[in-house]
BADREN-751120 format. One record per residue (C-alpha): x, y, z; residue number from 1; residue in one letter. Coordinates in steps of 0.05 Angstrom, whole numbers, plus 32768, in hexadecimal, padded with zeros to 4 digits. Layout:
% residues N
<atom px="X" py="Y" pz="Z" k="NUM" r="A"/>
...
% end
This chain:
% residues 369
<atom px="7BDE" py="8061" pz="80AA" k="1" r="X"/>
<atom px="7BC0" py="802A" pz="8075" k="2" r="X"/>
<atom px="7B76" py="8024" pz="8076" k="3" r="X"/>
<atom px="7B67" py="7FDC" pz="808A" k="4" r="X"/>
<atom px="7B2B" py="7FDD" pz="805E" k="5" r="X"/>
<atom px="7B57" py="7FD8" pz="8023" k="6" r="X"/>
<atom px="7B4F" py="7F8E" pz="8003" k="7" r="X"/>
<atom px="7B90" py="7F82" pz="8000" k="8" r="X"/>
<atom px="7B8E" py="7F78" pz="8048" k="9" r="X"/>
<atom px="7BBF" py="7F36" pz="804A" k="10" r="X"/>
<atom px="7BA9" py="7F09" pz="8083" k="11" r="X"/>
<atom px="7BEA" py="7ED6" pz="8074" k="12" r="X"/>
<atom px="7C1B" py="7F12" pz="8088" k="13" r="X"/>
<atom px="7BF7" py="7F1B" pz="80CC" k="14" r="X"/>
<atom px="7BF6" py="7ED5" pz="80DE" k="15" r="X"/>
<atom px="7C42" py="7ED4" pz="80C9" k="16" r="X"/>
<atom px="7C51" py="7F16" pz="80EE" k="17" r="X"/>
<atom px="7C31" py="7EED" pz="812C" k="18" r="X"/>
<atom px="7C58" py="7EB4" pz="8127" k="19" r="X"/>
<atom px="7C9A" py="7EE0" pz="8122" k="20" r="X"/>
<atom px="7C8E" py="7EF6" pz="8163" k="21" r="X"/>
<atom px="7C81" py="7EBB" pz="817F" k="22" r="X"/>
<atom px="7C44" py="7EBB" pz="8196" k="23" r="X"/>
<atom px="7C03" py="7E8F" pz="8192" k="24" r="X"/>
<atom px="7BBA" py="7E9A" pz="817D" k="25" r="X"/>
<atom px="7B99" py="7EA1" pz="81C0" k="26" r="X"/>
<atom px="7BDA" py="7ED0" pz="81D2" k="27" r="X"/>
<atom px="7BCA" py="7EFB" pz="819F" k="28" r="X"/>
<atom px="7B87" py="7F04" pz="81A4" k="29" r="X"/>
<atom px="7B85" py="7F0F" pz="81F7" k="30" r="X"/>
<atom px="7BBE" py="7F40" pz="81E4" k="31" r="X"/>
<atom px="7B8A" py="7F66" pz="81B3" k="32" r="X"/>
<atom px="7B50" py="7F5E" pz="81E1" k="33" r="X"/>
<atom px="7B28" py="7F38" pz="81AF" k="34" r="X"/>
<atom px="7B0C" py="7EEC" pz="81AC" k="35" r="X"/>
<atom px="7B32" py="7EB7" pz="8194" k="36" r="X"/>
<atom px="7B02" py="7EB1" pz="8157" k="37" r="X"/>
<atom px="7B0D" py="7EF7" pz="8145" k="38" r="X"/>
<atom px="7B54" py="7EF4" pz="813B" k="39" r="X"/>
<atom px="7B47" py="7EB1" pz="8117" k="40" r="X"/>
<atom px="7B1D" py="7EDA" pz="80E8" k="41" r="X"/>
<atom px="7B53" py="7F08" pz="80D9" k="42" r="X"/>
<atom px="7B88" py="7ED5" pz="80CF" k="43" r="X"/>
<atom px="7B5B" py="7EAD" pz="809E" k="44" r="X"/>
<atom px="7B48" py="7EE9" pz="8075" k="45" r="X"/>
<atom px="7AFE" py="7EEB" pz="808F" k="46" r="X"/>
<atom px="7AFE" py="7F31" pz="8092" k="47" r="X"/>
<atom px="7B2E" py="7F6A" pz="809F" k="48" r="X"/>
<atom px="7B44" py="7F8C" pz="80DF" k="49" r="X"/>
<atom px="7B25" py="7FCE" pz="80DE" k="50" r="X"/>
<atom px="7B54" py="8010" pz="80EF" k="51" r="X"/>
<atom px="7B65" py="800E" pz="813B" k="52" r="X"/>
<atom px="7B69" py="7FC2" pz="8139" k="53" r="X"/>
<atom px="7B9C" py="7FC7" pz="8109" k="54" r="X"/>
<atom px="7BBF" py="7FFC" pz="8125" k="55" r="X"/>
<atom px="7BBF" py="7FD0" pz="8169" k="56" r="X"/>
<atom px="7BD5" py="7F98" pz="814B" k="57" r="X"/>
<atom px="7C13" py="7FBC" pz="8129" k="58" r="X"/>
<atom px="7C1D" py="7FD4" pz="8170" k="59" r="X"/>
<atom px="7C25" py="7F93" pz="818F" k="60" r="X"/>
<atom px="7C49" py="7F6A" pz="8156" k="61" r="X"/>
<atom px="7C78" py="7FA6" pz="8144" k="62" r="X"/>
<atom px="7C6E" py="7FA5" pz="80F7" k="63" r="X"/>
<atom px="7C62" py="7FE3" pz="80D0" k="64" r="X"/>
<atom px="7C1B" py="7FDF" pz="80B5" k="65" r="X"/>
<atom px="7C34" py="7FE3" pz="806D" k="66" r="X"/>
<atom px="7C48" py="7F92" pz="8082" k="67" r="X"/>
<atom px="7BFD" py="7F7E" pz="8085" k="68" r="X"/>
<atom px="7BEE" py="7F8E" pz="803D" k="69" r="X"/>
<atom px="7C0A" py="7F6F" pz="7FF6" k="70" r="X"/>
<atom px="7C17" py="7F25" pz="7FDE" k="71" r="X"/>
<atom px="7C19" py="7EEC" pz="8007" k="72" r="X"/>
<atom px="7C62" py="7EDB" pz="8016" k="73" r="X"/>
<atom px="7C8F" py="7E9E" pz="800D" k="74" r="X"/>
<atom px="7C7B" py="7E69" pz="8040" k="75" r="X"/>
<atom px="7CA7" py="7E3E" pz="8063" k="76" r="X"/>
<atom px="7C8A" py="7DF5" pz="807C" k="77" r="X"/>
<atom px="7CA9" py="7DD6" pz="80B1" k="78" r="X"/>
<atom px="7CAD" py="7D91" pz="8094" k="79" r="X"/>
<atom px="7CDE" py="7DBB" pz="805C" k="80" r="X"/>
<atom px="7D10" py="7DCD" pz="8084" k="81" r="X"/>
<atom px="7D46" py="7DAA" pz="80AE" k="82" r="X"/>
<atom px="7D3E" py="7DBA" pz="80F6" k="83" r="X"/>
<atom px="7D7A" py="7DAE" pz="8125" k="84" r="X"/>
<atom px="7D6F" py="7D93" pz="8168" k="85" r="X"/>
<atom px="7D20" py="7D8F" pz="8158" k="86" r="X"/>
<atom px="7D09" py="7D5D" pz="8189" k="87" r="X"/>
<atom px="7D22" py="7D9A" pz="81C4" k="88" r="X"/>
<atom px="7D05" py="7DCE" pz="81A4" k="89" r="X"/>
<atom px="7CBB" py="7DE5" pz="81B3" k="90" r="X"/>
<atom px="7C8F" py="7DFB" pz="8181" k="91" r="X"/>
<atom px="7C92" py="7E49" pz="8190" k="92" r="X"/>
<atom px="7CDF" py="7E4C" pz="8181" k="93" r="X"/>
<atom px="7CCB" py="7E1E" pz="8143" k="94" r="X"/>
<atom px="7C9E" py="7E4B" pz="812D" k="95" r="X"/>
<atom px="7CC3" py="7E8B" pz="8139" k="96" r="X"/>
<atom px="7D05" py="7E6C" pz="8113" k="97" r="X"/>
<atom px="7CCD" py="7E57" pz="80CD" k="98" r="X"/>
<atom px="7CA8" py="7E9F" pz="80CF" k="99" r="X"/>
<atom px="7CF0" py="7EBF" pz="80D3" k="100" r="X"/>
<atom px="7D0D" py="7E96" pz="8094" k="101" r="X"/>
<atom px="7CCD" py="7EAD" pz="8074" k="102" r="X"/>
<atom px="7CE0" py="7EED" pz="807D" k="103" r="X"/>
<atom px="7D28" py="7EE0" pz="8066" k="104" r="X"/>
<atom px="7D05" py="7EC9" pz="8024" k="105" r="X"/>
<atom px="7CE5" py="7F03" pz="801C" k="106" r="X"/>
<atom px="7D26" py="7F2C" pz="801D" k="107" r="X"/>
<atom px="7D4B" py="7EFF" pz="7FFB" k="108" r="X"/>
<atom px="7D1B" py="7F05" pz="7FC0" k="109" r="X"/>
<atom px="7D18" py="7F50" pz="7FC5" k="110" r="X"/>
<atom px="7D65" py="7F4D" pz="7FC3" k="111" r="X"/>
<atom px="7D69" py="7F1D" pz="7F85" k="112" r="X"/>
<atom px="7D3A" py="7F55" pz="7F64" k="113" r="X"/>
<atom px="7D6D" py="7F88" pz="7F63" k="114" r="X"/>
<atom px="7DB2" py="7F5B" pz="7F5C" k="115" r="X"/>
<atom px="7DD4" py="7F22" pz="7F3B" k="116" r="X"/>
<atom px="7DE8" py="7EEF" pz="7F6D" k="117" r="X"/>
<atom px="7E10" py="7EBE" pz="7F74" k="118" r="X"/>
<atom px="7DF3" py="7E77" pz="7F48" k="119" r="X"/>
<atom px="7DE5" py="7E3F" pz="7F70" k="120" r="X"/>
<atom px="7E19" py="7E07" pz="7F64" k="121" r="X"/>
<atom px="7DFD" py="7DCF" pz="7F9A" k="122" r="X"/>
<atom px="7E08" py="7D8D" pz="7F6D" k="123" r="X"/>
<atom px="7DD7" py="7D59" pz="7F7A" k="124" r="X"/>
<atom px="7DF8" py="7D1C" pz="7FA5" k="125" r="X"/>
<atom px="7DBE" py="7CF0" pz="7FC1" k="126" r="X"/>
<atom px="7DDA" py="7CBD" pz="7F9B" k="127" r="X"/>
<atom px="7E15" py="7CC2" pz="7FD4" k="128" r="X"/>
<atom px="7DF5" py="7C90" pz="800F" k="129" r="X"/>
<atom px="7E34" py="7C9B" pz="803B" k="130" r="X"/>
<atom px="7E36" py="7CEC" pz="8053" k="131" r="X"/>
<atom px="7E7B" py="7CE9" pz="8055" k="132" r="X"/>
<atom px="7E87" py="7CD7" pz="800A" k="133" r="X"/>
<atom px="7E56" py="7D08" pz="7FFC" k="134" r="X"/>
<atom px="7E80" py="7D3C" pz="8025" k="135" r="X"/>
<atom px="7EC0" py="7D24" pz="8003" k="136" r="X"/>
<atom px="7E9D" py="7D28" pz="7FBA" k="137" r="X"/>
<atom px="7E85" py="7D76" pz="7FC3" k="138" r="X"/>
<atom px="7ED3" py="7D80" pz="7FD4" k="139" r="X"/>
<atom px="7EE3" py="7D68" pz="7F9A" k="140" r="X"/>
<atom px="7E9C" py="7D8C" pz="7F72" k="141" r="X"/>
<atom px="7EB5" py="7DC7" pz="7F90" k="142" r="X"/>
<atom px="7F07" py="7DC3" pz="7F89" k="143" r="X"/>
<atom px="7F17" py="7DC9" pz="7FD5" k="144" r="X"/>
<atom px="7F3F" py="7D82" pz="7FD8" k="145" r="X"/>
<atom px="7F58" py="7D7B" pz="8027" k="146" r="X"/>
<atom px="7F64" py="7DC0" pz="803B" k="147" r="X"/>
<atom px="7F42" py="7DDB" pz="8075" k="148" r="X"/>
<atom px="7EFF" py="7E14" pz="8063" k="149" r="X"/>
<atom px="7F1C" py="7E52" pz="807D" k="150" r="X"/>
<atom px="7ECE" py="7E6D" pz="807C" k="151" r="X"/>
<atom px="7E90" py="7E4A" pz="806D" k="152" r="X"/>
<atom px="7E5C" py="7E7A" pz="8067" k="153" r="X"/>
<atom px="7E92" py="7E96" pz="8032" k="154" r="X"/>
<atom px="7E8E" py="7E5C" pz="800A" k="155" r="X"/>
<atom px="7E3E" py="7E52" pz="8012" k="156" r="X"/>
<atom px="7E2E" py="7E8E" pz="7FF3" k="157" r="X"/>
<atom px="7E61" py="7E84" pz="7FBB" k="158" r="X"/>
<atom px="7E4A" py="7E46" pz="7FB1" k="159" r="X"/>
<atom px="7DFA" py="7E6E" pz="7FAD" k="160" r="X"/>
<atom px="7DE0" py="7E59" pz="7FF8" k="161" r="X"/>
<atom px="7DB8" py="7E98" pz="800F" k="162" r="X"/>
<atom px="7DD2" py="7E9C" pz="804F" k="163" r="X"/>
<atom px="7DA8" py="7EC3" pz="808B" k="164" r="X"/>
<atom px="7DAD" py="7ECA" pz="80D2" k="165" r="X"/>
<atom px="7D7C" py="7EA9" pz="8104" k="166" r="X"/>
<atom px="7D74" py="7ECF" pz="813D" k="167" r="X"/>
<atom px="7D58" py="7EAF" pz="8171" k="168" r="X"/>
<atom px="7D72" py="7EAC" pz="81BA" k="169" r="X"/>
<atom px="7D6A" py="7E64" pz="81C4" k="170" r="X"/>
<atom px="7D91" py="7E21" pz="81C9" k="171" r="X"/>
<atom px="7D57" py="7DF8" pz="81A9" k="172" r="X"/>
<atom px="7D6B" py="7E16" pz="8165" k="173" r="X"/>
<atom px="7DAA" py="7E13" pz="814A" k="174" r="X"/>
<atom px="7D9F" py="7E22" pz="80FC" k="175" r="X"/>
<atom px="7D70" py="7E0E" pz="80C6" k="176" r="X"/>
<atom px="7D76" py="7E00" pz="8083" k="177" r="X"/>
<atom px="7D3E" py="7DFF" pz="8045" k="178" r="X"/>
<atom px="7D39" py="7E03" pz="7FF9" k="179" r="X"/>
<atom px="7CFB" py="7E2E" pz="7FDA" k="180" r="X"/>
<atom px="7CF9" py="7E34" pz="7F94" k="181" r="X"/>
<atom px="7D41" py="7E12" pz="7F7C" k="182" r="X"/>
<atom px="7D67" py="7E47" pz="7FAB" k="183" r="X"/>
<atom px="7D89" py="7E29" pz="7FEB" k="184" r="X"/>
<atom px="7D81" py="7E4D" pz="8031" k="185" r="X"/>
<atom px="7DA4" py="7E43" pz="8068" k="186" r="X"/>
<atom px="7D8F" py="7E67" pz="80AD" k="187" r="X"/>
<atom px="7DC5" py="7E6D" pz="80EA" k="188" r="X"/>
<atom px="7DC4" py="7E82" pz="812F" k="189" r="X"/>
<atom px="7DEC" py="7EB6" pz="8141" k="190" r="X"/>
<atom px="7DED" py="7EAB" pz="8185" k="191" r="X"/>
<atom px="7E13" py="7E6B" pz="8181" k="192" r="X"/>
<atom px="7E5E" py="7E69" pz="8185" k="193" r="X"/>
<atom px="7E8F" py="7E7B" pz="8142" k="194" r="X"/>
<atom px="7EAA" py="7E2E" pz="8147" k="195" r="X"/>
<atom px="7E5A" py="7E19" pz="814C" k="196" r="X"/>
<atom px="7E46" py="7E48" pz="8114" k="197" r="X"/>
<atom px="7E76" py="7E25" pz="80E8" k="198" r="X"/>
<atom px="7E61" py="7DDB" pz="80F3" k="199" r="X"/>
<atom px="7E18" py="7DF3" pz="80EE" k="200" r="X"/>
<atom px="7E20" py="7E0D" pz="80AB" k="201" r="X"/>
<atom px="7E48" py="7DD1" pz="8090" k="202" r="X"/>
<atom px="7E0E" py="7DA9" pz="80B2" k="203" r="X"/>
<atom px="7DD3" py="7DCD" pz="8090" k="204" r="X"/>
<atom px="7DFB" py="7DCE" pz="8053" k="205" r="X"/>
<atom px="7DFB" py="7D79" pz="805A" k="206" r="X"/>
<atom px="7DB1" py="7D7E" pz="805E" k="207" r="X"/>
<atom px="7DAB" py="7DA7" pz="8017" k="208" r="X"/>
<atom px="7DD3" py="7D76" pz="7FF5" k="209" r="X"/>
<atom px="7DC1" py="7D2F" pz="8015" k="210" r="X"/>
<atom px="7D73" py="7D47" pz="802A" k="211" r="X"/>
<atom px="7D5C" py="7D72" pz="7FF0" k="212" r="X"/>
<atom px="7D26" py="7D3F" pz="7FD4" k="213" r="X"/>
<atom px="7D0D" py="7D3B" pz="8021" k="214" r="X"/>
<atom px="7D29" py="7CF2" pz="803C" k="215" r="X"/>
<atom px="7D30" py="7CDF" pz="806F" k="216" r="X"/>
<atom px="7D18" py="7D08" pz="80AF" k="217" r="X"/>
<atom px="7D2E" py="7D11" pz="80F3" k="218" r="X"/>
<atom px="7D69" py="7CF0" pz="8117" k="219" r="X"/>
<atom px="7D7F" py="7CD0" pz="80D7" k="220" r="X"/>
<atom px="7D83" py="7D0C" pz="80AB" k="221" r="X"/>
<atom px="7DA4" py="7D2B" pz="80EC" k="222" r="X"/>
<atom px="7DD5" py="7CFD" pz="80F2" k="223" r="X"/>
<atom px="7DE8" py="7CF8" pz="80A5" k="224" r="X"/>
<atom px="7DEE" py="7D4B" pz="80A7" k="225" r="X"/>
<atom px="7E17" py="7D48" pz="80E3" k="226" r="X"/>
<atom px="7E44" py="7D08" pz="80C2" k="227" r="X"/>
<atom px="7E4C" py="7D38" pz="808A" k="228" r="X"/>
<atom px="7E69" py="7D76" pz="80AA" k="229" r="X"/>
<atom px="7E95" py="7D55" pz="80D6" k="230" r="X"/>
<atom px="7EB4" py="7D2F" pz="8096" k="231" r="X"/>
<atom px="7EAB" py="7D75" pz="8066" k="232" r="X"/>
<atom px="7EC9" py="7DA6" pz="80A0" k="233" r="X"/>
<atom px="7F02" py="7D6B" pz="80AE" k="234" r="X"/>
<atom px="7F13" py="7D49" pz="8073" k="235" r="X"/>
<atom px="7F31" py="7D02" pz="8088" k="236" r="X"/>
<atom px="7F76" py="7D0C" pz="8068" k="237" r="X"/>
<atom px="7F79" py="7D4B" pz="8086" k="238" r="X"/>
<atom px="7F6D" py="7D2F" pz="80C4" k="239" r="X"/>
<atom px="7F99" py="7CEF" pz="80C6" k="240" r="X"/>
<atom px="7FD7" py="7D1E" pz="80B6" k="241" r="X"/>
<atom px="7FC8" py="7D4D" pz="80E8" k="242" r="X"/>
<atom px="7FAB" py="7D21" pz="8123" k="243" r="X"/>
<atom px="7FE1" py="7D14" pz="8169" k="244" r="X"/>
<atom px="7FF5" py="7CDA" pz="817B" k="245" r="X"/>
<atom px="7FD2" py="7CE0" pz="81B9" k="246" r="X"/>
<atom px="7F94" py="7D11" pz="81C1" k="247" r="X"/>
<atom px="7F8A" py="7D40" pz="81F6" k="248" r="X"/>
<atom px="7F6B" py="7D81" pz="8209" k="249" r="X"/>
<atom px="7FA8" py="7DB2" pz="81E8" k="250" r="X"/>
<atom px="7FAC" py="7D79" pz="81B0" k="251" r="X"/>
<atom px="7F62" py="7D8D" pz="819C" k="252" r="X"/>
<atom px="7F65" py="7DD4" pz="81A2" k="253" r="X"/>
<atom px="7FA9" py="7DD7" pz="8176" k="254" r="X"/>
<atom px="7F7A" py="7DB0" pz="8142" k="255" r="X"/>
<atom px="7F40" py="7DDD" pz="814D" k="256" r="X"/>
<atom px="7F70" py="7E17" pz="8138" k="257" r="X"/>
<atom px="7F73" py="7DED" pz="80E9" k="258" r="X"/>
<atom px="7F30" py="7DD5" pz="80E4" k="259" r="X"/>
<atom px="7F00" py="7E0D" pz="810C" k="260" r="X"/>
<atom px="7ED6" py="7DE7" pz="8132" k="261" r="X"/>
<atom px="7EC4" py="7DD6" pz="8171" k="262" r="X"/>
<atom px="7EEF" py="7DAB" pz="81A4" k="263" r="X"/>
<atom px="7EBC" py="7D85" pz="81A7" k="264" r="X"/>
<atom px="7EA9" py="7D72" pz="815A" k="265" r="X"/>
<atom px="7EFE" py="7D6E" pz="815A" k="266" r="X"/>
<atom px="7EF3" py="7D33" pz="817F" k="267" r="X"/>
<atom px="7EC0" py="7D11" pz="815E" k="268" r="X"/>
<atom px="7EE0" py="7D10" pz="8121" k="269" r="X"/>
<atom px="7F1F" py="7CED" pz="813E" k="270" r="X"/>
<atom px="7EF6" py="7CBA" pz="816A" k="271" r="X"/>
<atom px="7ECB" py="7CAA" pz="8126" k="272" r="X"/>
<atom px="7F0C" py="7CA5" pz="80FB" k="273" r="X"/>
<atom px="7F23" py="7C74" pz="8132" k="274" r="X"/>
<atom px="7F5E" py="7CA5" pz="8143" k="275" r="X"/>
<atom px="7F59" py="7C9C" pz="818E" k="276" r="X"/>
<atom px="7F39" py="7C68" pz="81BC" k="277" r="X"/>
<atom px="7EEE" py="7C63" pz="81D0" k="278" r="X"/>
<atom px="7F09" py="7C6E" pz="8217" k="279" r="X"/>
<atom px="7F33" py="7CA8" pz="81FF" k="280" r="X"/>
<atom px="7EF7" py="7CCC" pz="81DC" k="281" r="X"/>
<atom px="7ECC" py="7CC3" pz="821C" k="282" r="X"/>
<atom px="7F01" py="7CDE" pz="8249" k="283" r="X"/>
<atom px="7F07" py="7D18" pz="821F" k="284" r="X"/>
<atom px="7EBF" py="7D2C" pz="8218" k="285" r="X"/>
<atom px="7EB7" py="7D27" pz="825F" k="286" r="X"/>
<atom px="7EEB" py="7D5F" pz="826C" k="287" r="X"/>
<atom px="7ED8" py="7D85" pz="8237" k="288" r="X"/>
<atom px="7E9B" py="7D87" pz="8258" k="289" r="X"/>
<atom px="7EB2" py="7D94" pz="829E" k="290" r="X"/>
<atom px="7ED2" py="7DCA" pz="8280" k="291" r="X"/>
<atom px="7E97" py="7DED" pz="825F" k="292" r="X"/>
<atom px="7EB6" py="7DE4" pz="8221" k="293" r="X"/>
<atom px="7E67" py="7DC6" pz="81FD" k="294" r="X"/>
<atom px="7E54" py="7E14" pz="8205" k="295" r="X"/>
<atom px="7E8D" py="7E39" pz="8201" k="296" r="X"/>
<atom px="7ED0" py="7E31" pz="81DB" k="297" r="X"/>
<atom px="7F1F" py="7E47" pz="81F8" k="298" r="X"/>
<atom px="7F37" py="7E70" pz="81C5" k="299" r="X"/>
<atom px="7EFD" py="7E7A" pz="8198" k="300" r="X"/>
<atom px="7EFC" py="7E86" pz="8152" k="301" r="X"/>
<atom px="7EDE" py="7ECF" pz="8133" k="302" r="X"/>
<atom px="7E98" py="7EC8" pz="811E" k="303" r="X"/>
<atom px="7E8F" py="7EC2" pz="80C6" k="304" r="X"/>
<atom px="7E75" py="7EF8" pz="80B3" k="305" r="X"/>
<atom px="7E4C" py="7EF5" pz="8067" k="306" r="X"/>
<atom px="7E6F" py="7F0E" pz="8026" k="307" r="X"/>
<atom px="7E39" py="7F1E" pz="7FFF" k="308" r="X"/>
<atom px="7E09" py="7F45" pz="802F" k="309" r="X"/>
<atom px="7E34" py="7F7A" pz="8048" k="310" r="X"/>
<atom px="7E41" py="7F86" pz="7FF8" k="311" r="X"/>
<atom px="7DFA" py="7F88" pz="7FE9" k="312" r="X"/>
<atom px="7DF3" py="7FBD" pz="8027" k="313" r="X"/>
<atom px="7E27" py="7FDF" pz="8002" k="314" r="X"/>
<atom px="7E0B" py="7FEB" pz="7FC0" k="315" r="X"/>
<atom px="7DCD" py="7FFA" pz="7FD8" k="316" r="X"/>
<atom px="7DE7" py="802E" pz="8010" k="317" r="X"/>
<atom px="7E14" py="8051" pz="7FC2" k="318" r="X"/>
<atom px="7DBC" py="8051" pz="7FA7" k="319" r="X"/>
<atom px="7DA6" py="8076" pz="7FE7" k="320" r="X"/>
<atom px="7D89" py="803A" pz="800F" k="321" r="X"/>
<atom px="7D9E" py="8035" pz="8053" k="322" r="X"/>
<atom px="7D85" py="7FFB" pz="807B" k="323" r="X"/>
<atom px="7D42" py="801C" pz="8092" k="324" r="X"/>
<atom px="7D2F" py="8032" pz="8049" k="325" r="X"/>
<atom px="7D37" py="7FE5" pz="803A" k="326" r="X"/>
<atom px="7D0F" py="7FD3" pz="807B" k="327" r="X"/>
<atom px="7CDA" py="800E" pz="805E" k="328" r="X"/>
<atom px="7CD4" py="7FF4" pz="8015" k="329" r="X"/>
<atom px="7CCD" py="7FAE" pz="8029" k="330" r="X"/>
<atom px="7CA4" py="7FBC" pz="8062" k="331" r="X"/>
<atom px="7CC6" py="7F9D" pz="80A0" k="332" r="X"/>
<atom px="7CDF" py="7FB6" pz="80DF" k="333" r="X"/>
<atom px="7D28" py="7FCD" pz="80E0" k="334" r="X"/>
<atom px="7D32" py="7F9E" pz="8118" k="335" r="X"/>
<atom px="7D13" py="7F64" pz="80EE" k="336" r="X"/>
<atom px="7D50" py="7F76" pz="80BD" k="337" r="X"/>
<atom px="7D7D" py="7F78" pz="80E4" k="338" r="X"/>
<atom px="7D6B" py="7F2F" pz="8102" k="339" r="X"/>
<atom px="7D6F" py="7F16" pz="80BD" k="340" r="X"/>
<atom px="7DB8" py="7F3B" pz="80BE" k="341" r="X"/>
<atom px="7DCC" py="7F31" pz="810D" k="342" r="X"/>
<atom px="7E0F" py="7F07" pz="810E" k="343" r="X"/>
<atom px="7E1C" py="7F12" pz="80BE" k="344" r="X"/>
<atom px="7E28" py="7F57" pz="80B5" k="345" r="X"/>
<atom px="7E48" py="7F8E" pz="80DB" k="346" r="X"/>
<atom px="7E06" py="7FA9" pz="80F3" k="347" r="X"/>
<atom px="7E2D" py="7FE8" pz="8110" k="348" r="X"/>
<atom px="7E3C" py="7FF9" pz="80C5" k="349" r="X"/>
<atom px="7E09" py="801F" pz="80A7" k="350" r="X"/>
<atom px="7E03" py="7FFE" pz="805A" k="351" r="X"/>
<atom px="7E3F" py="7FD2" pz="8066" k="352" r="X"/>
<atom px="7E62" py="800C" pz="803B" k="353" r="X"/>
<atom px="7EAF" py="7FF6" pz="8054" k="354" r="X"/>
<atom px="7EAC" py="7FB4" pz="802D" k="355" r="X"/>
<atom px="7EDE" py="7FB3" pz="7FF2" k="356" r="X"/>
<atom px="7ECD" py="7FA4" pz="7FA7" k="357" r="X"/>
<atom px="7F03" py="7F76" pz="7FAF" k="358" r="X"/>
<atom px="7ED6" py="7F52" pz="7FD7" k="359" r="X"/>
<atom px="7EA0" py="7F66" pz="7FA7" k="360" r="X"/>
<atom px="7EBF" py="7F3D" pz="7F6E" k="361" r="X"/>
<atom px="7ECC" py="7F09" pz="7F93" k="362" r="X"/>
<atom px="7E83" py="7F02" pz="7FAF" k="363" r="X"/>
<atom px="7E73" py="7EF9" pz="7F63" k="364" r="X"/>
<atom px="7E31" py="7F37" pz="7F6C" k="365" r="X"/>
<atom px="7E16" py="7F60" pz="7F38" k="366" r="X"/>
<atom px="7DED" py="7F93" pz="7F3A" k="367" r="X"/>
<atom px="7DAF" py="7F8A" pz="7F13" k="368" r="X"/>
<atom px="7D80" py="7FC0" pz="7F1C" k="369" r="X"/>
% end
């Protein structure tokens, strides 16, 4: 076990290691048996935990002690990152979701250490005041004219979006997005549907490219991201040649089957292309909904899986690291890995080893180190 009387002692990584878990000050410390001041002291580097209060404390928050000790790691701020459905979600599930893309920074940059990936190509479109001819102008950045995105966390991480999973069983976040040091994240749940996963991704990727200088906040930026991955995910010519004459139920999911999204976003793209009547729109959302259609989907789509991770798991599994040697070196959890991989990868797959180098090429990795 580390001695906790070493200096290097890093009081950041405990508070962060706390938050993960979700839980508050007072929590903590009633958990530990010790005073709320106490634990302050730890957390603000007043003094060390000595031995057996360290070894409780890795007890508790289930992270090796090797966590607790070297630099302080790549913080996350909450008024940096676009949070989905914020005004519903409470403050432990906000915190949990921020000390988890910390994390996800920290293996990102361990990651970038040891290979080439791909170069970020997000062009810089504030100038675009109208989401929707800021969706239609990264088409046309980007060379995909009308057709429909067959994936999008595919074409994220080509286009050099780190992509991670967010796991976290809750409604009151749906995905996250951030940039930290010129490199764009974006965070999803994996415990949303396929057809949500898809619009979520097109939506943080609105907030890289219209929010990325930090204006404006809230329900605004909300609805601009949304405006934008209804019109990138549906392109409007697209749409017009494909939309019925008269929309219904089968009508939508015969769409969802070209676009991939949900019944529900199908049909808010007609009603705000004025493809169908107010009454029609309202008719149809109310049967969607009596359906159960808002949480579930007929015929739903497979989950997109990443590219580039399973590769990475690849190489590294050819050098002799399988996923707890990474979790070892870097010194988190196994299951904190797998969080960061949950929904992503084929976590049954030791290494991600059946991936091809077809796939490899295409990904656009190299091994550096």
């Amino acid at each position: 076990m580390l001695s906790a009387e070493k200096p290097n002692f890093n009081p950041s990584r405990l508070a962060l290691a706390r938050r993960r878990r979700g839980l508050t000050k007072v929590q903590l410390a009633e958990m530990l048996g010790l005073t709320y001041r106490a634990l302050v002291g730890y957390e603000i580097g007043e003094y060390p935990p000595g031995p057996d209060m360290l070894e409780a404390i890795t007890g508790i928050l289930k992270f090796p002690a090797e966590f607790f000790v070297g630099p302080d790691l790549e913080s996350v701020a909450a008024r940096d990152v676009s949070f989905r459905s914020l005004s519903k979600m409470t403050a432990k599930h906000r915190e949990i979701a921020l000390a988890q893309s910390e994390l996800a920074l920290y293996l990102s940059k361990w990651l970038e250490e040891r290979f080439e990936l791909p170069a970020v190509d997000l062009p810089e479109l504030r100038q675009e005041t109208d989401p929707e001819a800021a969706a239609e102008a990264l088409r046309s950045y980007w060379g995909l004219g009308q057709l429909a995105i067959r994936n999008v966390v595919h074409l994220l991480e080509s286009k050099g979006v780190r992509v991670f999973s967010l796991n976290i069983e809750t409604s009151d976040v749906d995905a996250i997005s951030t940039w930290k040091g010129g490199m764009p994240f974006v965070f999803l749940n994996g415990y949303k549907t396929a057809e949500r996963g898809r619009f979520d991704a097109a939506h943080e990727l609105g907030h890289l490219i219209l929010h990325r200088h930090g204006a404006p906040l809230g329900r605004v930026a909300e609805d601009e991201a949304h405006r934008f991955a209804s019109a990138f995910l549906m392109p409007r010519a697209n749409v017009l040649a494909h939309a019925p004459r008269f929309v219904s139920v089968p009508e939508l999911i015969k769409l969802k089957k070209t676009f991939g999204v949900s019944l529900a976003a199908i049909n808010y793209r007609l009603h705000e292309l004025k493809l169908m009547s107010d009454w029609n729109y309202r008719s149809l959302s109310i049967e969607l909904s009596k359906r159960g259609y808002r949480t579930s989907e007929p015929e739903p789509l497979e989950r997109e899986m990443s590219l580039v991770l399973p590769i990475i798991l690849g190489h590294l599994y050819e050098e002799g690291y399988t996923r707890s040697r990474i979790a070892n070196e870097i010194g988190l959890p196994l299951s904190e890995l797998e969080s960061l991989l949950f929904s992503l990868v084929l976590t049954g797959l030791e290494g991600g080893k059946t991936v091809s180098t077809d796939n490899a090429r295409r990904a656009d990795l190299r091994l550096v180190k």
